[in-house]
PyMOL Python script that loads the backbone (N, CA, C, O; Angstrom):
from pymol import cmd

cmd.read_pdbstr("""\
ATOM      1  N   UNK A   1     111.957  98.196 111.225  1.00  0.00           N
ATOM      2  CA  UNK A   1     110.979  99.101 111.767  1.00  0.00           C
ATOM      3  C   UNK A   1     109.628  98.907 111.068  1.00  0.00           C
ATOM      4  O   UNK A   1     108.549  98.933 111.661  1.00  0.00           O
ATOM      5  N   UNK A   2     109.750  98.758 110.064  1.00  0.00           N
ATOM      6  CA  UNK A   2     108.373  99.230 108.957  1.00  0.00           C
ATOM      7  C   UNK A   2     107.745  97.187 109.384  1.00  0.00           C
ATOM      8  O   UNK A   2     106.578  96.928 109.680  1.00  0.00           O
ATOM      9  N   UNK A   3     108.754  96.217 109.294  1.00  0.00           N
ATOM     10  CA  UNK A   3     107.741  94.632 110.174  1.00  0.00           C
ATOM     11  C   UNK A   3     107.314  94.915 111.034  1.00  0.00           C
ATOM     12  O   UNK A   3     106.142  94.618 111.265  1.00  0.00           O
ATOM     13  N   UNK A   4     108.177  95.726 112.035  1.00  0.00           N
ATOM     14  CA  UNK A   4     107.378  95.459 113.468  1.00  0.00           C
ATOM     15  C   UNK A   4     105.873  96.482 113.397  1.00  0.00           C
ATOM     16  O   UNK A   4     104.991  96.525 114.255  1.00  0.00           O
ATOM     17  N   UNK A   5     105.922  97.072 112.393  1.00  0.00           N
ATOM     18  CA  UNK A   5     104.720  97.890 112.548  1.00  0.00           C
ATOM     19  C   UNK A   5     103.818  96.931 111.610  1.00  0.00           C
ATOM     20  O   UNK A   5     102.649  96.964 111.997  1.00  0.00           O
ATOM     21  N   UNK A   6     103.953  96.327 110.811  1.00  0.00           N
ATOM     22  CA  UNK A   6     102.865  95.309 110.387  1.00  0.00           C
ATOM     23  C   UNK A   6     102.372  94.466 111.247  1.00  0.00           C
ATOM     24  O   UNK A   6     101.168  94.260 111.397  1.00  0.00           O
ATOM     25  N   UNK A   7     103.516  93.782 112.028  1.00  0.00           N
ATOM     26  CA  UNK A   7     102.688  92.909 112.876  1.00  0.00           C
ATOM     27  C   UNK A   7     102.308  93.378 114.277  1.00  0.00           C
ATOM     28  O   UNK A   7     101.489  92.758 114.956  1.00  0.00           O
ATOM     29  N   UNK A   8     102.893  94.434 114.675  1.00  0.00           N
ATOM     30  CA  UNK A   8     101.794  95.504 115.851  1.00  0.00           C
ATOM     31  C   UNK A   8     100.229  95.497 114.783  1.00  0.00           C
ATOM     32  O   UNK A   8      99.221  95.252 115.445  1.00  0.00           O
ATOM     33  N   UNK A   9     100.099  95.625 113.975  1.00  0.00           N
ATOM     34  CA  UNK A   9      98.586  96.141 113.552  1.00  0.00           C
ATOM     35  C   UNK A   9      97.615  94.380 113.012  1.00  0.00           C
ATOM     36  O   UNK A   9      96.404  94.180 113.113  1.00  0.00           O
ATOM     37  N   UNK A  10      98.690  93.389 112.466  1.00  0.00           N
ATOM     38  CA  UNK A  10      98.104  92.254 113.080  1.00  0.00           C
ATOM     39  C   UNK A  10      97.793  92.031 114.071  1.00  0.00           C
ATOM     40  O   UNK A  10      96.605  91.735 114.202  1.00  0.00           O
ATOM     41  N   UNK A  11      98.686  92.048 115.319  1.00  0.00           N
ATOM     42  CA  UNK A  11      98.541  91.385 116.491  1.00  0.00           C
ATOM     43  C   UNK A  11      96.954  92.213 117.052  1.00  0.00           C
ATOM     44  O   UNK A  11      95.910  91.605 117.287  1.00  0.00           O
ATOM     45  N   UNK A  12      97.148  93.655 117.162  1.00  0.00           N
ATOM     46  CA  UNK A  12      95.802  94.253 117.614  1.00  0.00           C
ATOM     47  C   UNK A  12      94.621  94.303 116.760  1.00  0.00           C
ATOM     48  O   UNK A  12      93.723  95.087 117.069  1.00  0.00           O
ATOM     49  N   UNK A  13      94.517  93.642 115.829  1.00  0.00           N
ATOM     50  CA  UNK A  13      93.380  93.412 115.100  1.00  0.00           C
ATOM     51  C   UNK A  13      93.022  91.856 115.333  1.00  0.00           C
ATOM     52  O   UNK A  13      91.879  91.455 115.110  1.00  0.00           O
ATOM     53  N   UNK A  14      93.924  91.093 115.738  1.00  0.00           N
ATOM     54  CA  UNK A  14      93.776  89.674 116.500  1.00  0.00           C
ATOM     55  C   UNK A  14      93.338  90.215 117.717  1.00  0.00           C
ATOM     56  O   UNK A  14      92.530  89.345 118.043  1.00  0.00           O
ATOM     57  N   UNK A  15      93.314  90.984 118.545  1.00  0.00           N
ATOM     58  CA  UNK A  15      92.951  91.020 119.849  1.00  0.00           C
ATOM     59  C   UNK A  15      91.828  91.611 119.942  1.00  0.00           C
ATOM     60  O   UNK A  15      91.021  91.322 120.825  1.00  0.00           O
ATOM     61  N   UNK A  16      91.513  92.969 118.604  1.00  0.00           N
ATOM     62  CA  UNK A  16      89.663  92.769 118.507  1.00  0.00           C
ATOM     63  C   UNK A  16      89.292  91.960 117.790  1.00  0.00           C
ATOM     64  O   UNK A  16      88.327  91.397 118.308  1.00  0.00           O
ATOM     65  N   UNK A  17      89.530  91.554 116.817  1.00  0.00           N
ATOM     66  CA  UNK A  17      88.592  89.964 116.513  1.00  0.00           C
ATOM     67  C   UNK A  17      88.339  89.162 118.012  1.00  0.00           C
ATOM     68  O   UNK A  17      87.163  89.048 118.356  1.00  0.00           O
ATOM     69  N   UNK A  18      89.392  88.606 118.908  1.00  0.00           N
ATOM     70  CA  UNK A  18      89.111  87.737 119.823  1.00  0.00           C
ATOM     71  C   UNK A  18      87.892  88.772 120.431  1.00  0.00           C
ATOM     72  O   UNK A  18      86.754  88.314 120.533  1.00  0.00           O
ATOM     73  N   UNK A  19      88.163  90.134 120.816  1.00  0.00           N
ATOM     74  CA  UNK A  19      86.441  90.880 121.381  1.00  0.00           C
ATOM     75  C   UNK A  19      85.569  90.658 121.187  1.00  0.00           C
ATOM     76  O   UNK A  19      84.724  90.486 122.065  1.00  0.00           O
ATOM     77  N   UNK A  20      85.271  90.519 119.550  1.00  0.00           N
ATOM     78  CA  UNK A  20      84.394  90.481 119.108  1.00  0.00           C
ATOM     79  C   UNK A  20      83.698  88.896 119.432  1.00  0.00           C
ATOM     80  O   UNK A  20      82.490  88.893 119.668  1.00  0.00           O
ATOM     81  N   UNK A  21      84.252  87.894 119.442  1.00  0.00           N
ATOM     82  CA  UNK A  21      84.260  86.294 119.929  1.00  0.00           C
ATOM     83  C   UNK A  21      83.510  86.156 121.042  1.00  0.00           C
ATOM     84  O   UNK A  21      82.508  85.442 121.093  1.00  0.00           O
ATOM     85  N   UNK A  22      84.105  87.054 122.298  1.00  0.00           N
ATOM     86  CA  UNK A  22      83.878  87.408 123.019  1.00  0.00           C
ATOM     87  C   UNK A  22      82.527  87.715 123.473  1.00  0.00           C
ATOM     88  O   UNK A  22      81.725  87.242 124.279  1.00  0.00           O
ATOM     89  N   UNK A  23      82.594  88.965 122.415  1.00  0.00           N
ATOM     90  CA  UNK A  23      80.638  89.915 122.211  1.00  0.00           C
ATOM     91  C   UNK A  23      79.865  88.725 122.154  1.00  0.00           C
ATOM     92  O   UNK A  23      79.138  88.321 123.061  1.00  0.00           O
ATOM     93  N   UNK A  24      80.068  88.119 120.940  1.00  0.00           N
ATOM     94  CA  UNK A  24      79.245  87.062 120.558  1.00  0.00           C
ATOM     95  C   UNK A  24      78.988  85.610 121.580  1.00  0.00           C
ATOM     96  O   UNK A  24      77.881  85.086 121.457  1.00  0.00           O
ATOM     97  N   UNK A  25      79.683  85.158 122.273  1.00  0.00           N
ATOM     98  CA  UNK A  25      79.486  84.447 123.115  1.00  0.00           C
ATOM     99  C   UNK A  25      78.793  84.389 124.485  1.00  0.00           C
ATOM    100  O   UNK A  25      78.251  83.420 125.017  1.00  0.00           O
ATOM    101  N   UNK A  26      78.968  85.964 125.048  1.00  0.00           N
ATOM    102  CA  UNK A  26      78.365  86.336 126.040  1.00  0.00           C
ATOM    103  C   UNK A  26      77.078  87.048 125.516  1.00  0.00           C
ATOM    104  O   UNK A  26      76.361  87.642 126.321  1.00  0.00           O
ATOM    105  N   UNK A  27      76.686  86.992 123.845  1.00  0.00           N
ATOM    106  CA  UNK A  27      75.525  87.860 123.932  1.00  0.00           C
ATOM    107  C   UNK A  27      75.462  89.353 124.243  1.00  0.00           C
ATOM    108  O   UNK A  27      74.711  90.012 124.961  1.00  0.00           O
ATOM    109  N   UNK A  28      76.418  89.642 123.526  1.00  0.00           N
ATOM    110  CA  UNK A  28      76.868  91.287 123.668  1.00  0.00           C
ATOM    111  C   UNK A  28      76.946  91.806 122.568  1.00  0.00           C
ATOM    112  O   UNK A  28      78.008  92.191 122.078  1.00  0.00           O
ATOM    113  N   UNK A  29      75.689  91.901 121.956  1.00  0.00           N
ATOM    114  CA  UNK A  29      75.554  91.799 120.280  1.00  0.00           C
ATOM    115  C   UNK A  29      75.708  93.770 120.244  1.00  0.00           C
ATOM    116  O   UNK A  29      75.894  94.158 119.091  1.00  0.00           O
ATOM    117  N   UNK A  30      75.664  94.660 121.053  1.00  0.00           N
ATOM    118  CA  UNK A  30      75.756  96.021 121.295  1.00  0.00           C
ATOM    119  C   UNK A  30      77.264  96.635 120.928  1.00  0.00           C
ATOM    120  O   UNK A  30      77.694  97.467 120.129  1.00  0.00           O
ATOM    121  N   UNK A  31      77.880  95.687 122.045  1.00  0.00           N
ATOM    122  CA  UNK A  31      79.488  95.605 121.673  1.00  0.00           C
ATOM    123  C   UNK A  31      79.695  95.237 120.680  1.00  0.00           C
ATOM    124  O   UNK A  31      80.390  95.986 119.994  1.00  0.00           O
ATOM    125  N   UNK A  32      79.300  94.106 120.132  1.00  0.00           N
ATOM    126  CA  UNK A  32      79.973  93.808 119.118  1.00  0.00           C
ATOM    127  C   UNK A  32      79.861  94.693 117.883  1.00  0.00           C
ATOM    128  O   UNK A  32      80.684  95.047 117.039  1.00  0.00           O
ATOM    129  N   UNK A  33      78.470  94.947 118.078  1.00  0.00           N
ATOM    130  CA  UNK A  33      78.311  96.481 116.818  1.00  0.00           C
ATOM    131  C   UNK A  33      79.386  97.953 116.968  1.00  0.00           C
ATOM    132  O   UNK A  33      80.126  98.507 116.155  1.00  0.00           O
ATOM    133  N   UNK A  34      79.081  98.210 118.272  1.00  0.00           N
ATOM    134  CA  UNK A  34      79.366  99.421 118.490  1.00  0.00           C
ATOM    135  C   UNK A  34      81.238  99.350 118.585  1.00  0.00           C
ATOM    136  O   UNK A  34      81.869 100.040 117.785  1.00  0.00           O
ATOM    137  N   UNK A  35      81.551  98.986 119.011  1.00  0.00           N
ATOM    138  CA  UNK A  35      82.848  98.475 119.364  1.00  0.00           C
ATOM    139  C   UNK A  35      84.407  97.478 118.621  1.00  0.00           C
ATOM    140  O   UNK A  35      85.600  97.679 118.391  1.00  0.00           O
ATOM    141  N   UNK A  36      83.517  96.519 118.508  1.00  0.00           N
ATOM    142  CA  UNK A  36      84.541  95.499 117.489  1.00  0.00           C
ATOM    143  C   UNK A  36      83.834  95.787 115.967  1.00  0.00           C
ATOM    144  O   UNK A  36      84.722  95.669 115.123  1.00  0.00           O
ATOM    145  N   UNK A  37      82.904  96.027 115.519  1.00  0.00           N
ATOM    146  CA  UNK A  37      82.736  96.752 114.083  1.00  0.00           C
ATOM    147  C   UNK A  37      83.520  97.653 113.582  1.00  0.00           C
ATOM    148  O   UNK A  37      84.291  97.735 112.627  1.00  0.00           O
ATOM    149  N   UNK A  38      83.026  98.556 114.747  1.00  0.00           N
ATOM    150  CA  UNK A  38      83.534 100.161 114.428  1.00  0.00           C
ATOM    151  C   UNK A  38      84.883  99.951 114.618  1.00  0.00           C
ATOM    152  O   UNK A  38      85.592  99.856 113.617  1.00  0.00           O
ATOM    153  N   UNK A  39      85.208  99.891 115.353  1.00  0.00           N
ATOM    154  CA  UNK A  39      86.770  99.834 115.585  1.00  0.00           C
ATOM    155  C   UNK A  39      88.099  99.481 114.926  1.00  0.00           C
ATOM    156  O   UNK A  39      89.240  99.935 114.843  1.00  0.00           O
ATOM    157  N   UNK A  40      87.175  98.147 114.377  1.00  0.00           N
ATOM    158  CA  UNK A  40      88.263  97.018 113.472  1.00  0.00           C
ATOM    159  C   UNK A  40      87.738  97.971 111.485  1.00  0.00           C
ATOM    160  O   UNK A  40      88.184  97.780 110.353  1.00  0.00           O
ATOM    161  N   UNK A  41      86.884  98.716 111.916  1.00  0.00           N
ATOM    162  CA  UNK A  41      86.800  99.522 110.286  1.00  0.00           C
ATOM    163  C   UNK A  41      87.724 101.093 110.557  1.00  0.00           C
ATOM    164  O   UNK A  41      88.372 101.721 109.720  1.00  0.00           O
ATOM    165  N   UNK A  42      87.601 101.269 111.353  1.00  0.00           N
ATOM    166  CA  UNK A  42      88.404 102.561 111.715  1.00  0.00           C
ATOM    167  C   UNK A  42      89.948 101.988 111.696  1.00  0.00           C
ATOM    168  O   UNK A  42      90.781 102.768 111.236  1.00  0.00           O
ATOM    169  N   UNK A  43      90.256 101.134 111.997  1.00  0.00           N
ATOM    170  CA  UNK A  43      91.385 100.735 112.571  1.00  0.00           C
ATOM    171  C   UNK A  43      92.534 100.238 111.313  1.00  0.00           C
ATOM    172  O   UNK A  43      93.754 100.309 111.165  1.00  0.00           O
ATOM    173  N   UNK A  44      91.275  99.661 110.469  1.00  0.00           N
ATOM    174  CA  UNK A  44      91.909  99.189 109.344  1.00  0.00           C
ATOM    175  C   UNK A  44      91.868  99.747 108.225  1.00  0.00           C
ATOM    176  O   UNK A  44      92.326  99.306 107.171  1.00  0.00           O
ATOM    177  N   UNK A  45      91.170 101.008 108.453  1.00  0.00           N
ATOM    178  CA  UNK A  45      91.572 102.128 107.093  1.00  0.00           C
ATOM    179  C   UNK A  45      92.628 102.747 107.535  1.00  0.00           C
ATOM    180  O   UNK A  45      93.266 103.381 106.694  1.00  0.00           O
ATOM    181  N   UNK A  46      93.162 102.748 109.092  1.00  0.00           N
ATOM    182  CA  UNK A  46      94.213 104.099 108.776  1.00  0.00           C
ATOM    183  C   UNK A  46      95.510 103.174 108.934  1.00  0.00           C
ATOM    184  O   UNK A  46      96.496 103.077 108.203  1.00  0.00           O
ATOM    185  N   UNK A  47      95.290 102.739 109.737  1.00  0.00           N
ATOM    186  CA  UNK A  47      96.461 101.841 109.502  1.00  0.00           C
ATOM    187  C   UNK A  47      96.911 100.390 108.877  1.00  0.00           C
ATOM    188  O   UNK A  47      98.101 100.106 108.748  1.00  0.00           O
ATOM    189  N   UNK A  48      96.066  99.679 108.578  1.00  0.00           N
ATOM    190  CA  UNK A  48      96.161  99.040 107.457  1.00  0.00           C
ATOM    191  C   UNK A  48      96.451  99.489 105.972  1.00  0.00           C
ATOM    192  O   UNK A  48      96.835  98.810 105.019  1.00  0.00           O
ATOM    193  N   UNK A  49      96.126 100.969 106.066  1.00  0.00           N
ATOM    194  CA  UNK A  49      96.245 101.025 104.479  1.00  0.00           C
ATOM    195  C   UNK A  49      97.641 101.682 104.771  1.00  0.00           C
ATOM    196  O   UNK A  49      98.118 102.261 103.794  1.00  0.00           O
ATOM    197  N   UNK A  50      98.399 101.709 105.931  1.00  0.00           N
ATOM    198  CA  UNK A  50      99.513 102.498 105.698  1.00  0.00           C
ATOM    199  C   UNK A  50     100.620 101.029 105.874  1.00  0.00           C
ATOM    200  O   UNK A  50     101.851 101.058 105.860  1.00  0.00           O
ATOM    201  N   UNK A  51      99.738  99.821 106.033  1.00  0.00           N
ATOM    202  CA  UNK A  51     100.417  98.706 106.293  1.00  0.00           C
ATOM    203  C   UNK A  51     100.555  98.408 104.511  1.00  0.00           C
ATOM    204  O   UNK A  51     101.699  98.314 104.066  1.00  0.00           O
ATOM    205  N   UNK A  52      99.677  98.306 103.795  1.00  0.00           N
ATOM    206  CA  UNK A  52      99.330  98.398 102.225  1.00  0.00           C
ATOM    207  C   UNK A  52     100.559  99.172 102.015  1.00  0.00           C
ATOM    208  O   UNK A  52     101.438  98.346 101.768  1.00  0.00           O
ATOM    209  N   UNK A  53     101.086 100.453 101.990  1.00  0.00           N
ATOM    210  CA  UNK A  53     101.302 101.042 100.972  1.00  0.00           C
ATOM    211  C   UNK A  53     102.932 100.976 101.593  1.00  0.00           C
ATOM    212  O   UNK A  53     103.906 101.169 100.865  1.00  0.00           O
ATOM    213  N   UNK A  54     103.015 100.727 102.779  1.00  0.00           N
ATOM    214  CA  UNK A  54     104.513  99.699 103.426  1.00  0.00           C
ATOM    215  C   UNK A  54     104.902  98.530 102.272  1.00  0.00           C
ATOM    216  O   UNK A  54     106.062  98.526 101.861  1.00  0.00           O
ATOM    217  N   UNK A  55     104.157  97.758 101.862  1.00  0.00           N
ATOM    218  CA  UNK A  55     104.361  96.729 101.239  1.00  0.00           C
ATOM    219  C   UNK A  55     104.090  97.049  99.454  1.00  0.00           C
ATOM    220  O   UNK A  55     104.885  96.650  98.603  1.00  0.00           O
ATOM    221  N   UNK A  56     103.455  97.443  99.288  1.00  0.00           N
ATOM    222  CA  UNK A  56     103.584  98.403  97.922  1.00  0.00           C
ATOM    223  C   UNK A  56     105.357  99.337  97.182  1.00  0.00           C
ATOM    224  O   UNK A  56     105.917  99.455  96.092  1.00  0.00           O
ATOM    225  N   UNK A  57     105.600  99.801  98.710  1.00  0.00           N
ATOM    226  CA  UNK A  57     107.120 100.510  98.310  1.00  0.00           C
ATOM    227  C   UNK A  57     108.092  99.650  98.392  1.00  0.00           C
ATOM    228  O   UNK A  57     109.201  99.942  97.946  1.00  0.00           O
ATOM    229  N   UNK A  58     107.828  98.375  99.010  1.00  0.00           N
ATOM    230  CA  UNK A  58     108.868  97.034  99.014  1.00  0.00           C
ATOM    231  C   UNK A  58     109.133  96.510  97.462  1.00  0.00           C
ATOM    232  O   UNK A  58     110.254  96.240  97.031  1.00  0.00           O
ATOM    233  N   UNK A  59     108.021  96.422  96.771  1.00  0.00           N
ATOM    234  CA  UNK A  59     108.164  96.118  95.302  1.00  0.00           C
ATOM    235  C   UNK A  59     108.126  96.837  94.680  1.00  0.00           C
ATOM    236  O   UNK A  59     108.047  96.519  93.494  1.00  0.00           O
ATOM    237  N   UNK A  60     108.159  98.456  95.074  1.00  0.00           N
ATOM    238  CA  UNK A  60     108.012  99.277  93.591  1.00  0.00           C
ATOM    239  C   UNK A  60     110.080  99.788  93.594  1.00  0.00           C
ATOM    240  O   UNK A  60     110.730 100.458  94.396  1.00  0.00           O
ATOM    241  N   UNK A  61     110.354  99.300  92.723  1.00  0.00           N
ATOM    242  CA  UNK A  61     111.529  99.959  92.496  1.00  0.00           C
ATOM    243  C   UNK A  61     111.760 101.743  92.315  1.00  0.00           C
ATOM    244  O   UNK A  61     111.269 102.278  91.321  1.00  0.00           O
ATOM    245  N   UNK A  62     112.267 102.300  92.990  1.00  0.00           N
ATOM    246  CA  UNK A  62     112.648 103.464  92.727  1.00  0.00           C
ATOM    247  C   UNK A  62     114.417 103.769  92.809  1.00  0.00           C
ATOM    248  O   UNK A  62     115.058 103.403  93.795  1.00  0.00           O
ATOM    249  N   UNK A  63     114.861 104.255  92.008  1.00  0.00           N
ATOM    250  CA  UNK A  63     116.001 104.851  92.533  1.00  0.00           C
ATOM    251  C   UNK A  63     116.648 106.438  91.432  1.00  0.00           C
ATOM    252  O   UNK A  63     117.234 106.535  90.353  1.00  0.00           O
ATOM    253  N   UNK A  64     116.169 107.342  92.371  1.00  0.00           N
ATOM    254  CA  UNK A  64     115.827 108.776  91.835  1.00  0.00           C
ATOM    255  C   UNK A  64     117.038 109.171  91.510  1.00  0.00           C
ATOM    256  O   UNK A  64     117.037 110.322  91.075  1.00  0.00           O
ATOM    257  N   UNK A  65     118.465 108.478  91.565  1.00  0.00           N
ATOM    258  CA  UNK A  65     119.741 108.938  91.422  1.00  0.00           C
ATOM    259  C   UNK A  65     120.435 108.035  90.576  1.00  0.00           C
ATOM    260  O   UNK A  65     121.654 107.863  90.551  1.00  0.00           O
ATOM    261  N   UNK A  66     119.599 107.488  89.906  1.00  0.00           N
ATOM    262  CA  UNK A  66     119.716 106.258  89.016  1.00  0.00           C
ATOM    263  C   UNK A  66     119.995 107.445  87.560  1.00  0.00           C
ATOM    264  O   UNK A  66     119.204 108.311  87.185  1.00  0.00           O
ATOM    265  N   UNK A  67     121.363 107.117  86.965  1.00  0.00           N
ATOM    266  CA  UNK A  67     121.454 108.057  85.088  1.00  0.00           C
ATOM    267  C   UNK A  67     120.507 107.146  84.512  1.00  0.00           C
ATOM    268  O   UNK A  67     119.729 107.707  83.739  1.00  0.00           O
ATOM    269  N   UNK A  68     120.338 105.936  84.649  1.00  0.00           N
ATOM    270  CA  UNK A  68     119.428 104.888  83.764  1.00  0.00           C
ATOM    271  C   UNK A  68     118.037 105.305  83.508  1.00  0.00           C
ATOM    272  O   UNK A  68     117.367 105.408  84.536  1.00  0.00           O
ATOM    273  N   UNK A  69     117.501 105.540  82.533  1.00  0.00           N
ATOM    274  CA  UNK A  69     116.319 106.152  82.329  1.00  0.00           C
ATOM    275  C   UNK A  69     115.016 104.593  82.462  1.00  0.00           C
ATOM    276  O   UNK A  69     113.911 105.124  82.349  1.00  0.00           O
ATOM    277  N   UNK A  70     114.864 103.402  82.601  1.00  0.00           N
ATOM    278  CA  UNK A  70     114.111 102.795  82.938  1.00  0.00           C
ATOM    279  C   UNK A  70     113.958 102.847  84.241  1.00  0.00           C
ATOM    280  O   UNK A  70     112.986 102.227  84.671  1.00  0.00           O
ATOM    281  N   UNK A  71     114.862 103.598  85.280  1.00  0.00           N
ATOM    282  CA  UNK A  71     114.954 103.344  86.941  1.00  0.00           C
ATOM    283  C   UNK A  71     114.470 104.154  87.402  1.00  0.00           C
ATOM    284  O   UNK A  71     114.235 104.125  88.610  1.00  0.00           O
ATOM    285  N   UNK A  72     114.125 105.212  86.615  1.00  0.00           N
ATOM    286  CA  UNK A  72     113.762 106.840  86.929  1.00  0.00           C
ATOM    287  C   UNK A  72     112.259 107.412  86.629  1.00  0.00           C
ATOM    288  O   UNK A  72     112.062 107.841  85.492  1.00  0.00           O
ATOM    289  N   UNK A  73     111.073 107.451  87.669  1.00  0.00           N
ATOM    290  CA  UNK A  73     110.187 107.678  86.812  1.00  0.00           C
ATOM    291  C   UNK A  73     109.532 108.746  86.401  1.00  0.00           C
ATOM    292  O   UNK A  73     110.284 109.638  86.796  1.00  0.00           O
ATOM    293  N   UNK A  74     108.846 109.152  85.995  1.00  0.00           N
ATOM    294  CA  UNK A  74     108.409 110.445  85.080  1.00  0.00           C
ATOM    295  C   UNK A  74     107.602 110.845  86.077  1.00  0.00           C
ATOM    296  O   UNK A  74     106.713 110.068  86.426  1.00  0.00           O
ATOM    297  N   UNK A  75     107.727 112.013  86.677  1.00  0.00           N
ATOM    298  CA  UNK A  75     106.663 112.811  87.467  1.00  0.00           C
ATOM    299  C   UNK A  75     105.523 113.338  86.469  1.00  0.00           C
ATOM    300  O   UNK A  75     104.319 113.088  86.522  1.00  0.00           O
ATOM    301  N   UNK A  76     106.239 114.158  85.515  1.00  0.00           N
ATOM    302  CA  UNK A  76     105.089 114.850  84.548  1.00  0.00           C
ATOM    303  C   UNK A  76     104.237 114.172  83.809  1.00  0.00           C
ATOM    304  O   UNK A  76     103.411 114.766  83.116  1.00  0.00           O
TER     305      UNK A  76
END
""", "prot")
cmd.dss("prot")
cmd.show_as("cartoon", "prot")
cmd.util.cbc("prot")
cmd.orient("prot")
């Protein structure tokens, strides 16, 4: 579940980049501001950073039911 949502937020950030290609080729320098700027910065704070912190919990070891006191980490 948590891949297919990484590469859903690749694939549609490949499909505004190609917009933006687009803007720029036809001289749609408006779009390309208003539209593939904005969009691909909006787009990639909310869900990119939830793509980030997907891949962040892949390497952080936790296991809260762990007796081992190196496995367990200190809230306080």
């Amino acid at each position: 579940m948590k891949i297919s949502v990484i590469i859903a937020v690749m694939h549609m950030s490949m499909g505004i980049c190609v917009k933006g290609l687009n803007a720029l080729y036809f001289n749609q320098k408006i779009v390309f501001w208003t539209e593939v700027v904005t969009g691909l910065i909006i787009f990639l704070c909310l869900f990119g950073w939830m793509d980030v912190l997907i891949i962040i919990k892949w390497f952080y070891e936790l296991n809260p039911y762990s007796t081992d006191a190196a496995m367990q980490t200190k809230i306080n």
